[in-house]
N, CA, C and O atoms as a Tripos MOL2 file, in Angstrom:
@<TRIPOS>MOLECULE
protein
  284   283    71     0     0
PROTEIN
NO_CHARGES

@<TRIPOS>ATOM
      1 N           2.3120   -3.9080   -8.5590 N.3       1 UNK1
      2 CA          3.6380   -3.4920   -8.8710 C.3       1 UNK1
      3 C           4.6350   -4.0720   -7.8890 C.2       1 UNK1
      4 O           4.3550   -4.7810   -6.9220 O.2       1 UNK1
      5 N           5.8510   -3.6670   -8.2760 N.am      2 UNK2
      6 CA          7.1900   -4.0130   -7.1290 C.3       2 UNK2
      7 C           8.3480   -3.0030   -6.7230 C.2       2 UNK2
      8 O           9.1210   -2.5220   -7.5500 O.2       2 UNK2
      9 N           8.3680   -2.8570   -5.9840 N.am      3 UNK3
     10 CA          9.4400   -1.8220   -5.3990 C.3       3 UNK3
     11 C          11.0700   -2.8230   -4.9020 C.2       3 UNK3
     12 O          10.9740   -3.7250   -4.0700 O.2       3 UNK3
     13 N          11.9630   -2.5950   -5.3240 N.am      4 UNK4
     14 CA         13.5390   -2.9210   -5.2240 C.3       4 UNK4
     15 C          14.1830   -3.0960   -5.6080 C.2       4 UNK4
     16 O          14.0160   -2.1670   -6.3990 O.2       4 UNK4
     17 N          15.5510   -3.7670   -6.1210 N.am      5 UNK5
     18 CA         16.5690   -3.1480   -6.8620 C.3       5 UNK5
     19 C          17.3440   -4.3470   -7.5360 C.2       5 UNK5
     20 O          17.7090   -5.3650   -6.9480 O.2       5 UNK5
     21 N          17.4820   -4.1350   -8.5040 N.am      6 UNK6
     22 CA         18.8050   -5.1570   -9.2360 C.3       6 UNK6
     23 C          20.2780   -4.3630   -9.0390 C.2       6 UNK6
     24 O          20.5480   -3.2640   -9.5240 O.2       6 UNK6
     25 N          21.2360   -5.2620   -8.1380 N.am      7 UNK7
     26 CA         22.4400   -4.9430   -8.0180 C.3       7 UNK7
     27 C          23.3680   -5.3080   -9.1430 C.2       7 UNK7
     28 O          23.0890   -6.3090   -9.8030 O.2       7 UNK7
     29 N          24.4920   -4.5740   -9.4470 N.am      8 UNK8
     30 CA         25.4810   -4.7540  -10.2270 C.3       8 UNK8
     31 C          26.1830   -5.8630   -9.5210 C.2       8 UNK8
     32 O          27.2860   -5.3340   -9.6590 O.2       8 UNK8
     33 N          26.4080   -6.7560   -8.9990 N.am      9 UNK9
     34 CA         26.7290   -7.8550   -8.5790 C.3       9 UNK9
     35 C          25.6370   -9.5100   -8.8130 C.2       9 UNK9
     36 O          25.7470  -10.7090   -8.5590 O.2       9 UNK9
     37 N          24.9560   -8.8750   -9.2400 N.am     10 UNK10
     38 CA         23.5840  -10.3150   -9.6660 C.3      10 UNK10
     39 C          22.5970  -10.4900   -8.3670 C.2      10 UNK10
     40 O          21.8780  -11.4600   -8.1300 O.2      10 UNK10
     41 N          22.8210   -8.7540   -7.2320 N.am     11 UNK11
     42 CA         21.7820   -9.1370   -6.4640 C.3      11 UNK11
     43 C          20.3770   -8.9230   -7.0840 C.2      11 UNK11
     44 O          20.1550   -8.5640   -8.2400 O.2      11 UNK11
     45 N          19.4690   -9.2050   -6.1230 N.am     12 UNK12
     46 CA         18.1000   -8.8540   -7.1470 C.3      12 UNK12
     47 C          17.1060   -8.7510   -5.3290 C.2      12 UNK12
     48 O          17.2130   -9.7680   -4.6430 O.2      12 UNK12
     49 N          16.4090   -7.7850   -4.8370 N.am     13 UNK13
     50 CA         15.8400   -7.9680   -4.2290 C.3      13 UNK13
     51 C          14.8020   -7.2220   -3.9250 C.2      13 UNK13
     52 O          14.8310   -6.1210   -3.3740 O.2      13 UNK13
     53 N          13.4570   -8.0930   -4.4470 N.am     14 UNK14
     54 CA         12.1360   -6.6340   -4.9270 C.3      14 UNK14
     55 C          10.9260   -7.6000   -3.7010 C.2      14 UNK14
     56 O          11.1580   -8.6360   -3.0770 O.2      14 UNK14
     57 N           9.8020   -6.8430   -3.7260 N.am     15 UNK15
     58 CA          8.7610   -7.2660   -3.0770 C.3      15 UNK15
     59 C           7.4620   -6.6990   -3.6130 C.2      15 UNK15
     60 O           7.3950   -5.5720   -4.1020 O.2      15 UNK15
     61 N           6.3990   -7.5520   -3.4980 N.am     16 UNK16
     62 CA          4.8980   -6.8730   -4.0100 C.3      16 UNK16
     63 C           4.2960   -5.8950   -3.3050 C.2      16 UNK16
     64 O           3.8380   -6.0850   -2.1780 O.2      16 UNK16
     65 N           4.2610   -4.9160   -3.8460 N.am     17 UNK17
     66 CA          3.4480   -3.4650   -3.2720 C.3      17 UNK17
     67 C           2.2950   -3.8540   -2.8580 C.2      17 UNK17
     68 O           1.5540   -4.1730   -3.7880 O.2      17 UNK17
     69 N           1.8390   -3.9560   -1.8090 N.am     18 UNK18
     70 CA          0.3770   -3.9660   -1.3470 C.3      18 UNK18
     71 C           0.0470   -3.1610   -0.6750 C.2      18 UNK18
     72 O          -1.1740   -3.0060   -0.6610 O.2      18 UNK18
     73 N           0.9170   -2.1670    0.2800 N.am     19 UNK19
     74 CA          0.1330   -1.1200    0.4490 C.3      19 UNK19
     75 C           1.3100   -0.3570    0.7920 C.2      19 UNK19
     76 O           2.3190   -0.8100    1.3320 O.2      19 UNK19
     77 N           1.0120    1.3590    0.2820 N.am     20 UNK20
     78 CA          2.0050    1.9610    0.1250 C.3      20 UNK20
     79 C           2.0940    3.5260    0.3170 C.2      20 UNK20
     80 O           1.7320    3.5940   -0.8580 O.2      20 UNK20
     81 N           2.2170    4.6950    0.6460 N.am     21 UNK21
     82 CA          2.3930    5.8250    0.9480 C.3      21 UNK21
     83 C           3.2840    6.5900   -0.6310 C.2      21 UNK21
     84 O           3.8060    5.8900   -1.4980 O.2      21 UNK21
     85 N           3.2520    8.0800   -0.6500 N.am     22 UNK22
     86 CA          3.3870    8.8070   -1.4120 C.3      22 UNK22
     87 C           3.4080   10.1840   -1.0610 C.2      22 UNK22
     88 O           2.6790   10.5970   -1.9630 O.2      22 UNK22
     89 N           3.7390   11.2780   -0.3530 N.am     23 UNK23
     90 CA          3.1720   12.2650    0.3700 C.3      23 UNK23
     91 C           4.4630   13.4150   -0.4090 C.2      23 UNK23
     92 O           5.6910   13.5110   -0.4160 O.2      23 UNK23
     93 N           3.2630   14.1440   -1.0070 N.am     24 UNK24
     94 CA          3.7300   14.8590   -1.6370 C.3      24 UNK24
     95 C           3.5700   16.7830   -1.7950 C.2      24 UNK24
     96 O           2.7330   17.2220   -2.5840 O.2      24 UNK24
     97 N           4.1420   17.4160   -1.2600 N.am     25 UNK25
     98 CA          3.8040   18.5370   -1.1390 C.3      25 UNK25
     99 C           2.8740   18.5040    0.3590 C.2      25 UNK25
    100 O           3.2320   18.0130    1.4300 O.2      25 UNK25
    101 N           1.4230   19.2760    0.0010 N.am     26 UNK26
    102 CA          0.1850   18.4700    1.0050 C.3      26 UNK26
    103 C          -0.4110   17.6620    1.0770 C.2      26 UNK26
    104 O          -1.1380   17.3700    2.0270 O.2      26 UNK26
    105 N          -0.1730   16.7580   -0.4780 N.am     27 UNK27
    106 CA         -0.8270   15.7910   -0.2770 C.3      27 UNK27
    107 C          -0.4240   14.3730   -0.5120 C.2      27 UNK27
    108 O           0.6480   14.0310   -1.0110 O.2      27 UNK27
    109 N          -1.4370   13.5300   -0.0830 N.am     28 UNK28
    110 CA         -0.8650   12.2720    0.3460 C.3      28 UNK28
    111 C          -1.3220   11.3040   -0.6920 C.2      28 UNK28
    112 O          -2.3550   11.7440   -1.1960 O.2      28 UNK28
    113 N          -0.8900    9.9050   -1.3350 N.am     29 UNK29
    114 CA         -1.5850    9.3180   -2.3830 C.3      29 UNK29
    115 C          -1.2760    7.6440   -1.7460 C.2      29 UNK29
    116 O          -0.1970    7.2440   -1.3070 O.2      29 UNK29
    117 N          -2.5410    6.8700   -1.8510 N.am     30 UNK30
    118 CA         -2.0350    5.6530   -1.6660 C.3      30 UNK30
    119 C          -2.3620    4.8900   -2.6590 C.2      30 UNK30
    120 O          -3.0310    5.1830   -3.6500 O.2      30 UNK30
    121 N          -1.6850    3.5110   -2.2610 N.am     31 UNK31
    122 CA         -2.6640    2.4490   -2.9180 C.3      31 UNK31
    123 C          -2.5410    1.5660   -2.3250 C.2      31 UNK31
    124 O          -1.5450    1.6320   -1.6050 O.2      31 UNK31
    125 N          -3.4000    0.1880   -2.1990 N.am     32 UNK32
    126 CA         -3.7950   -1.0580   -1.6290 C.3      32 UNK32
    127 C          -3.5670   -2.0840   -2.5610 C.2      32 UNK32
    128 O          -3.5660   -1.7540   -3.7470 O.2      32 UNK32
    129 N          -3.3550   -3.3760   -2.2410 N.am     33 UNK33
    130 CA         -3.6190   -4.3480   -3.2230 C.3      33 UNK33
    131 C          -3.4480   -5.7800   -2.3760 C.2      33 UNK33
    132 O          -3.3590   -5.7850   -1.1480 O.2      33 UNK33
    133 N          -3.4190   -6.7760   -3.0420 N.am     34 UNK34
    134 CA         -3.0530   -8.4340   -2.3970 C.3      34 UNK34
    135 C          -2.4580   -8.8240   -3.2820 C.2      34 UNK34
    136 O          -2.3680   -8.3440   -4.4110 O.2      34 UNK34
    137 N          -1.8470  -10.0220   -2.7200 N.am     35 UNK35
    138 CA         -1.6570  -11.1890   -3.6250 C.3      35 UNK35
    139 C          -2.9690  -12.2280   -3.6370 C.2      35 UNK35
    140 O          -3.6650  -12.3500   -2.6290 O.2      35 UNK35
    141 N          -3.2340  -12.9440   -4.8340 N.am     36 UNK36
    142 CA         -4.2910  -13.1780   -4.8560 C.3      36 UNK36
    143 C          -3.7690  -14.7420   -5.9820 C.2      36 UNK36
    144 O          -3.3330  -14.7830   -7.1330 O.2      36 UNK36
    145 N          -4.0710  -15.8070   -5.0000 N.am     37 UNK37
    146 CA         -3.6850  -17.3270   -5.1070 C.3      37 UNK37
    147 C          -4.9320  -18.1830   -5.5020 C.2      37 UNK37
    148 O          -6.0240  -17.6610   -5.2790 O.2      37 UNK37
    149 N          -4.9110  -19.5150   -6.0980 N.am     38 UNK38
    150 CA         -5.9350  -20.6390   -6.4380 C.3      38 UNK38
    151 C          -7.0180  -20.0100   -5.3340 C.2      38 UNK38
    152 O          -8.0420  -19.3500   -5.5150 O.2      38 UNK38
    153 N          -6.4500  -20.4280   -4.2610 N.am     39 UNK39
    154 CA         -7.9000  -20.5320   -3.6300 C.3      39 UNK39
    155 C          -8.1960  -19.2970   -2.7390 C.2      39 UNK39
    156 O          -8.8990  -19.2940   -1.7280 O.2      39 UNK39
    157 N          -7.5760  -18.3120   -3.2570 N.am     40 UNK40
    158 CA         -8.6780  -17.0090   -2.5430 C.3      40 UNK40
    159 C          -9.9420  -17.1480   -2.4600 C.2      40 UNK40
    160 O         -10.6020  -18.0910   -2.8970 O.2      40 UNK40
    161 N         -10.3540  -16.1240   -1.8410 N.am     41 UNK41
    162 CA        -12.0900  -15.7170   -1.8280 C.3      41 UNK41
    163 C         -11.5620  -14.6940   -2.1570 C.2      41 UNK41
    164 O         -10.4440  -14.1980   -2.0200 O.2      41 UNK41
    165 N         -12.6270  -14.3770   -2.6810 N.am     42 UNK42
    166 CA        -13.0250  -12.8540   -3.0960 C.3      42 UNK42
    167 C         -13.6730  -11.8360   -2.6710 C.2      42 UNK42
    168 O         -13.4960  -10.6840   -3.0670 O.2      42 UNK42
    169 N         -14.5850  -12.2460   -1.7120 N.am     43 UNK43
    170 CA        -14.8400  -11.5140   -0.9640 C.3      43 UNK43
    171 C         -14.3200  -11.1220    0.2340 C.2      43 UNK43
    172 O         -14.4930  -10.1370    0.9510 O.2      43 UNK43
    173 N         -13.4980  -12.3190    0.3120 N.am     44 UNK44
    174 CA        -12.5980  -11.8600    1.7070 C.3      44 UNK44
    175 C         -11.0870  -11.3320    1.2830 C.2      44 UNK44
    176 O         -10.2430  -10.8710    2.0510 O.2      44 UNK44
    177 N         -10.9600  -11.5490   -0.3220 N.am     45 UNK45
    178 CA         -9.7520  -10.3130   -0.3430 C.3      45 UNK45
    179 C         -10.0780   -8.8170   -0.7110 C.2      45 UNK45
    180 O          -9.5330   -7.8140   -0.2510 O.2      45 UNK45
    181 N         -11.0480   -8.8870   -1.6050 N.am     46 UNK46
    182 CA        -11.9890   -7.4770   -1.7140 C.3      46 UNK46
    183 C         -12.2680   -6.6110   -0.4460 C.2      46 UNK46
    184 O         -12.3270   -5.3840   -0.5220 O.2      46 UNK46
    185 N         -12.4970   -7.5340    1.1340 N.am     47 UNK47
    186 CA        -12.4820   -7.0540    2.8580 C.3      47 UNK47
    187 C         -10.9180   -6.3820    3.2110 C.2      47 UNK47
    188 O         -10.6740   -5.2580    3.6490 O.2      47 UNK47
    189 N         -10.0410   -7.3980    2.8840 N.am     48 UNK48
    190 CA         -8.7670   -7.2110    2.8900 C.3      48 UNK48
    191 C          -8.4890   -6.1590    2.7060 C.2      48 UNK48
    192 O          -8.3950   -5.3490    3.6280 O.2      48 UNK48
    193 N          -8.2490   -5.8230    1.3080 N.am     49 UNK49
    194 CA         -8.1960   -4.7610    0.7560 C.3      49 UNK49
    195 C          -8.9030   -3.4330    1.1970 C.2      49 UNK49
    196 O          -8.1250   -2.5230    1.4840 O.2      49 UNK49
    197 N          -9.9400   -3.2240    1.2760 N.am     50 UNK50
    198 CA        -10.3150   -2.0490    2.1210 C.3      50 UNK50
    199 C          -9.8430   -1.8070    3.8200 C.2      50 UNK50
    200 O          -9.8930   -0.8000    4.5260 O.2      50 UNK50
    201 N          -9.4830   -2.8860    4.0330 N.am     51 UNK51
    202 CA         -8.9380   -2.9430    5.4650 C.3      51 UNK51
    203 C          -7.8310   -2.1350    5.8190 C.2      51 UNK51
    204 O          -7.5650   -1.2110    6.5880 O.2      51 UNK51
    205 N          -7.1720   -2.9960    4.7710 N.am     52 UNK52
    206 CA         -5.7180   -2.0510    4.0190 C.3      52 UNK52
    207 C          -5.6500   -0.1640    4.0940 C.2      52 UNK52
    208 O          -4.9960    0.6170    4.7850 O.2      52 UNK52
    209 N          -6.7150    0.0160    2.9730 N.am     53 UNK53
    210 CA         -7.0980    1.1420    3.0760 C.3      53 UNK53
    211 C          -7.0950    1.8900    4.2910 C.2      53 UNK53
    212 O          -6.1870    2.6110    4.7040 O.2      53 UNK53
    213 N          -8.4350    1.5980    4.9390 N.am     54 UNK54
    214 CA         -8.7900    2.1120    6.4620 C.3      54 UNK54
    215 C          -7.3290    2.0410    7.3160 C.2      54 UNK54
    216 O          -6.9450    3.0330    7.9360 O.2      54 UNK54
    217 N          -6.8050    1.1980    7.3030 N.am     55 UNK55
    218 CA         -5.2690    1.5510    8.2350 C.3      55 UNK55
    219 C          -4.2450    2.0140    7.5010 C.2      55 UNK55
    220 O          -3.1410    1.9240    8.0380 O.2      55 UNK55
    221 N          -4.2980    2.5280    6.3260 N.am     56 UNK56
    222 CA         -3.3080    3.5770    5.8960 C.3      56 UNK56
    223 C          -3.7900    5.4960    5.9890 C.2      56 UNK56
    224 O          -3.2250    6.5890    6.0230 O.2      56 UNK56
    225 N          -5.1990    4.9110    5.9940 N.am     57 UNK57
    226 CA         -5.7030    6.5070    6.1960 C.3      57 UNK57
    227 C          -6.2310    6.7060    8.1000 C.2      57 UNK57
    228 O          -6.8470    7.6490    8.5960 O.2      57 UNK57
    229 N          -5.7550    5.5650    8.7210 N.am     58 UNK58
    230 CA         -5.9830    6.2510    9.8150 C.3      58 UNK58
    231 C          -4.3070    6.2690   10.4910 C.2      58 UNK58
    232 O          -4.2290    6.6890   11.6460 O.2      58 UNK58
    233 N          -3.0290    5.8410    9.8210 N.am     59 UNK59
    234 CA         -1.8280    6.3990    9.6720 C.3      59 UNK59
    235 C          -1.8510    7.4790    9.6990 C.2      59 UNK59
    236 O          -1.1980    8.1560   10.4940 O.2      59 UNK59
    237 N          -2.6790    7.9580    8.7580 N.am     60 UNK60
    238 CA         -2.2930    9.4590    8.4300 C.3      60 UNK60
    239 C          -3.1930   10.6730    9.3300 C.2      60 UNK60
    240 O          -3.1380   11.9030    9.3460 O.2      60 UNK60
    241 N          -3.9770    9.7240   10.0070 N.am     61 UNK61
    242 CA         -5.0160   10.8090   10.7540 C.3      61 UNK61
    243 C          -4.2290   11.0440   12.0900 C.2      61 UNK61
    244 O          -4.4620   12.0800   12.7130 O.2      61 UNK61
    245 N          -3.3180   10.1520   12.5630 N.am     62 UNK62
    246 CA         -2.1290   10.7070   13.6390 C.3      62 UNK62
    247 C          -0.9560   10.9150   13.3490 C.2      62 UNK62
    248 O           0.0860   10.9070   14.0040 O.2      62 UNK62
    249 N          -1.2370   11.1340   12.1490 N.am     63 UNK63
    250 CA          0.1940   12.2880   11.6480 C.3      63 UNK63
    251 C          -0.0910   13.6770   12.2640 C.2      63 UNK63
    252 O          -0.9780   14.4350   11.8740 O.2      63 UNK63
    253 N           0.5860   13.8630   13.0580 N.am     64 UNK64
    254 CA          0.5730   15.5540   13.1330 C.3      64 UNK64
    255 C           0.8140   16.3290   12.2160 C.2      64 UNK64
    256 O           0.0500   17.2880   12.1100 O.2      64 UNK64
    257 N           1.4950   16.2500   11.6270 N.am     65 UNK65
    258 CA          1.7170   17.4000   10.0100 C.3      65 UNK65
    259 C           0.8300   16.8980    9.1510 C.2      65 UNK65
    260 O           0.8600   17.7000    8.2180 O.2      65 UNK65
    261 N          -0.1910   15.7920    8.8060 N.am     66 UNK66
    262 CA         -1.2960   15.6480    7.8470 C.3      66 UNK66
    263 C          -2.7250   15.7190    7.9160 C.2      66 UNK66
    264 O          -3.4500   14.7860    8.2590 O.2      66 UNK66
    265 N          -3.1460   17.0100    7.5350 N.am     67 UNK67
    266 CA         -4.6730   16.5830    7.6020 C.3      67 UNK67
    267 C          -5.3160   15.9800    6.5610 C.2      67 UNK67
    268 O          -5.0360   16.2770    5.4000 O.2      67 UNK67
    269 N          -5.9400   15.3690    6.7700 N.am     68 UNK68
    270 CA         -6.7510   14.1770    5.9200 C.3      68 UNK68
    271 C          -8.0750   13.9270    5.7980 C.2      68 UNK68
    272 O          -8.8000   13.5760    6.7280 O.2      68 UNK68
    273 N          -8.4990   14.1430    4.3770 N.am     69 UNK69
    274 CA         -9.4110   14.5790    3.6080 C.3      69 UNK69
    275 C         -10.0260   13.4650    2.6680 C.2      69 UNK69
    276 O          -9.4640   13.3230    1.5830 O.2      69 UNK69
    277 N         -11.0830   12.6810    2.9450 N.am     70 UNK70
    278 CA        -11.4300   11.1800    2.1370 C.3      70 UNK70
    279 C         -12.3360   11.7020    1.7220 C.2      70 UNK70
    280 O         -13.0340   12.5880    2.2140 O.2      70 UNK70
    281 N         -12.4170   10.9580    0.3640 N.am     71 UNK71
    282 CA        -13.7720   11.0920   -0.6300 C.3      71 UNK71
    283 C         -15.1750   10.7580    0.0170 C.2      71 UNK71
    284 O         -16.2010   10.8390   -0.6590 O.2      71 UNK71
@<TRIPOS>BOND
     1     1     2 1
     2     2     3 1
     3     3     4 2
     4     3     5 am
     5     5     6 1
     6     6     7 1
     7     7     8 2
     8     7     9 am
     9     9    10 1
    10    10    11 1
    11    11    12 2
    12    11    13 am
    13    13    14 1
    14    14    15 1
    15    15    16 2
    16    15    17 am
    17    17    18 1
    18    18    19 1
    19    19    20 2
    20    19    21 am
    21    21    22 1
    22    22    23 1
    23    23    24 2
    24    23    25 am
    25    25    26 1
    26    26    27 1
    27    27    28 2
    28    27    29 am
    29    29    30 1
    30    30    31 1
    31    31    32 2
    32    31    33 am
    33    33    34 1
    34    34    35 1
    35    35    36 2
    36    35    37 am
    37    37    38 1
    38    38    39 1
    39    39    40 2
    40    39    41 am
    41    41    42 1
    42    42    43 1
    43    43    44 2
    44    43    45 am
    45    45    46 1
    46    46    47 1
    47    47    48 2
    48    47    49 am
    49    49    50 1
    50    50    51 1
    51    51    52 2
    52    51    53 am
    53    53    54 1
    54    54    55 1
    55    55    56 2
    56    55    57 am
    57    57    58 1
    58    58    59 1
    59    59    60 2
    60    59    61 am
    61    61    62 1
    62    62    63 1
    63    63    64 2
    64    63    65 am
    65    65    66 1
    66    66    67 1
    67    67    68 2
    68    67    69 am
    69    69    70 1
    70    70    71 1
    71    71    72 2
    72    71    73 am
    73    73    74 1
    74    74    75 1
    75    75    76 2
    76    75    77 am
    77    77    78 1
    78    78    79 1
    79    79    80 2
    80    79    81 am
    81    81    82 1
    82    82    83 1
    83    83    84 2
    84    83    85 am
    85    85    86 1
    86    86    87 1
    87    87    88 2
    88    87    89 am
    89    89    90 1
    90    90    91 1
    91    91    92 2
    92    91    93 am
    93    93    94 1
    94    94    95 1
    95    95    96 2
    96    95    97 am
    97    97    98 1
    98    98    99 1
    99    99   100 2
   100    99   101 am
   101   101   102 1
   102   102   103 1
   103   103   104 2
   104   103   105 am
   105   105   106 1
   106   106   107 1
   107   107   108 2
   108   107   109 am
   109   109   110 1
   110   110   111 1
   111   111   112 2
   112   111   113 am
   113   113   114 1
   114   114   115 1
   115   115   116 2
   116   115   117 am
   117   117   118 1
   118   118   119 1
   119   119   120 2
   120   119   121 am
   121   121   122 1
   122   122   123 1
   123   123   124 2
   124   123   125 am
   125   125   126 1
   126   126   127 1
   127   127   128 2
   128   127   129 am
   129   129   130 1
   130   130   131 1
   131   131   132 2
   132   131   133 am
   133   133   134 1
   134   134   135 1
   135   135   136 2
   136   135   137 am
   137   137   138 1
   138   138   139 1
   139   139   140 2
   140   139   141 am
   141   141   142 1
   142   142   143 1
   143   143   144 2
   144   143   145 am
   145   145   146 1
   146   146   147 1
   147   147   148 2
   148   147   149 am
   149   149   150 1
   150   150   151 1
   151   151   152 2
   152   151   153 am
   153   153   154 1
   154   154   155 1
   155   155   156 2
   156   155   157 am
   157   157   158 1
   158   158   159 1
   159   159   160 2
   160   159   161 am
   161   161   162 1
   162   162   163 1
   163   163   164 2
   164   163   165 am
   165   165   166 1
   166   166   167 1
   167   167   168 2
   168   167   169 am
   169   169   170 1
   170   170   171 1
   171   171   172 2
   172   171   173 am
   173   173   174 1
   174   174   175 1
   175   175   176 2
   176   175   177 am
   177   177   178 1
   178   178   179 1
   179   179   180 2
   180   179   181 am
   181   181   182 1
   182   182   183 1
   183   183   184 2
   184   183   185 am
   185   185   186 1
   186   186   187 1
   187   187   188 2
   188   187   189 am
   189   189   190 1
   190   190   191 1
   191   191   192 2
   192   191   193 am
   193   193   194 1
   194   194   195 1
   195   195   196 2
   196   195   197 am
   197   197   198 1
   198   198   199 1
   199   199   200 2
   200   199   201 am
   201   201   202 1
   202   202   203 1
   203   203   204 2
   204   203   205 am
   205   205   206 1
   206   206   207 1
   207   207   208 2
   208   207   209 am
   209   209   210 1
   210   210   211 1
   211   211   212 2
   212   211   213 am
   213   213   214 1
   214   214   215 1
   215   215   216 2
   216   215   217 am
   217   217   218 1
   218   218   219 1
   219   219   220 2
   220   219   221 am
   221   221   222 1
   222   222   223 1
   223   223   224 2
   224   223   225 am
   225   225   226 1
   226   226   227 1
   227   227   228 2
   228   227   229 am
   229   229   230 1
   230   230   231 1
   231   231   232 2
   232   231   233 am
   233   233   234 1
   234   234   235 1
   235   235   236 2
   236   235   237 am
   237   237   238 1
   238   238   239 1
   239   239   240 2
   240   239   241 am
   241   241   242 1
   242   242   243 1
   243   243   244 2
   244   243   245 am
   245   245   246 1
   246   246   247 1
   247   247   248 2
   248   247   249 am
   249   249   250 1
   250   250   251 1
   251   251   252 2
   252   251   253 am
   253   253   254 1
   254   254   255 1
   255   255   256 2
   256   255   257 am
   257   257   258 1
   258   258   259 1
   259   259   260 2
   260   259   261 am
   261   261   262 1
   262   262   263 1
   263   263   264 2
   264   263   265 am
   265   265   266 1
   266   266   267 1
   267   267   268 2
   268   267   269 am
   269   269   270 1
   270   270   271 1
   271   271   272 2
   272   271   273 am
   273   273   274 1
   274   274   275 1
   275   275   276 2
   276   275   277 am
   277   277   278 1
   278   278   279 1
   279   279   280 2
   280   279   281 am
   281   281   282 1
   282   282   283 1
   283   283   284 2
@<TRIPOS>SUBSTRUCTURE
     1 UNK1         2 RESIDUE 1 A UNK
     2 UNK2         6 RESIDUE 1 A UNK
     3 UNK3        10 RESIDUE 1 A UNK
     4 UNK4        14 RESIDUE 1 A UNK
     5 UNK5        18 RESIDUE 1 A UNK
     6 UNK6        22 RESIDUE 1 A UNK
     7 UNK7        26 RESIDUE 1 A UNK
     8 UNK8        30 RESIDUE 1 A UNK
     9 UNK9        34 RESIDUE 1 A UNK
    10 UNK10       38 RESIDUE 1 A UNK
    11 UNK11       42 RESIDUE 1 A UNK
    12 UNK12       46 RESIDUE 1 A UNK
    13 UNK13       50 RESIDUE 1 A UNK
    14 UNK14       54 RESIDUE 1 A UNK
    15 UNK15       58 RESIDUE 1 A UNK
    16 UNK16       62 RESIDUE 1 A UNK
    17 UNK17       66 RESIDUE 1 A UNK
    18 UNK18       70 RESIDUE 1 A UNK
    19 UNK19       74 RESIDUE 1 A UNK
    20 UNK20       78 RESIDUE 1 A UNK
    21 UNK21       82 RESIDUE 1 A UNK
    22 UNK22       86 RESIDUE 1 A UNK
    23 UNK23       90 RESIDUE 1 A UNK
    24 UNK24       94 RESIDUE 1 A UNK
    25 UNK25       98 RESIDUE 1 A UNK
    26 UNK26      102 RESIDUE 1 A UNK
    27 UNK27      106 RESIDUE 1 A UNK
    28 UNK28      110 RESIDUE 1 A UNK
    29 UNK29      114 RESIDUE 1 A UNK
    30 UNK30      118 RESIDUE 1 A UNK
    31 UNK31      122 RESIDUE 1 A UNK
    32 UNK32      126 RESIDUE 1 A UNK
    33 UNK33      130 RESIDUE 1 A UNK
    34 UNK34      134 RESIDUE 1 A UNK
    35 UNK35      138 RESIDUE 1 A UNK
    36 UNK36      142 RESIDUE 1 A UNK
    37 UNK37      146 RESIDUE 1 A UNK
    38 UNK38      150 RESIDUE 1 A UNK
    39 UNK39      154 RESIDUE 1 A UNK
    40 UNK40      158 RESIDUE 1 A UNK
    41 UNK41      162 RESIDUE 1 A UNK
    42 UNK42      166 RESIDUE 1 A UNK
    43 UNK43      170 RESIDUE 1 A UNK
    44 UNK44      174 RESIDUE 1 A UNK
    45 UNK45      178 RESIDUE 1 A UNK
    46 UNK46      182 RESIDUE 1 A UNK
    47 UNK47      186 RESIDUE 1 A UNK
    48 UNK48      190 RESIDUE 1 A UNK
    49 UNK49      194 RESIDUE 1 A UNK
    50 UNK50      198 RESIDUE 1 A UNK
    51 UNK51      202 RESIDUE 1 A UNK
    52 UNK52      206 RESIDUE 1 A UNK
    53 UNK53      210 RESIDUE 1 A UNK
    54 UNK54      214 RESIDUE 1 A UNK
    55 UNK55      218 RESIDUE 1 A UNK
    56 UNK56      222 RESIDUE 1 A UNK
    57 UNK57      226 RESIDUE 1 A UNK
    58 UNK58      230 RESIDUE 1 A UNK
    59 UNK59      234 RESIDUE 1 A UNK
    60 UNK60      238 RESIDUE 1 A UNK
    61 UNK61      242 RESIDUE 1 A UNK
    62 UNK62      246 RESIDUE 1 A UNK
    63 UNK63      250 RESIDUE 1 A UNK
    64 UNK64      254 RESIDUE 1 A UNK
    65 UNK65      258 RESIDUE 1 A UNK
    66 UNK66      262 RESIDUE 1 A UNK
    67 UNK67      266 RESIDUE 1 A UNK
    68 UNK68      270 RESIDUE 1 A UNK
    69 UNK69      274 RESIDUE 1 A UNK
    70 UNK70      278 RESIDUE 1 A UNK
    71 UNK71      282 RESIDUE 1 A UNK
């Protein structure tokens, strides 16, 4: 997805969600992703990607107001 805005003037300025926060009530929701070009690997964006993960949920493990609860 993309998060940003079309201005009433012909601005336009969005970017690719790759990793992102949501915290709602108590709880918290993420998601991860890449951009993913000719010559990726796949296994090293599939690494990426969980990497991603692991440093958005250990964001939240020094949140003082969040406790955090993984599958």
């Amino acid at each position: 997805g993309a998060i940003g805005y079309f201005g009433f003037n012909g601005n336009l300025d969005i970017n690719i969600v790759i990793r992102t926060f949501l915290i709602k009530g108590k709880k918290a929701y993420f998601q991860v992703g890449g951009g993913i070009v000719y010559d990726s690997d796949p296994a090293e964006e599939y690494q990426e990607t969980l990497d991603k993960a692991k440093a958005l949920i250990q964001a939240l493990r020094l949140s003082p107001k969040v406790a955090v609860k993984t599958a």
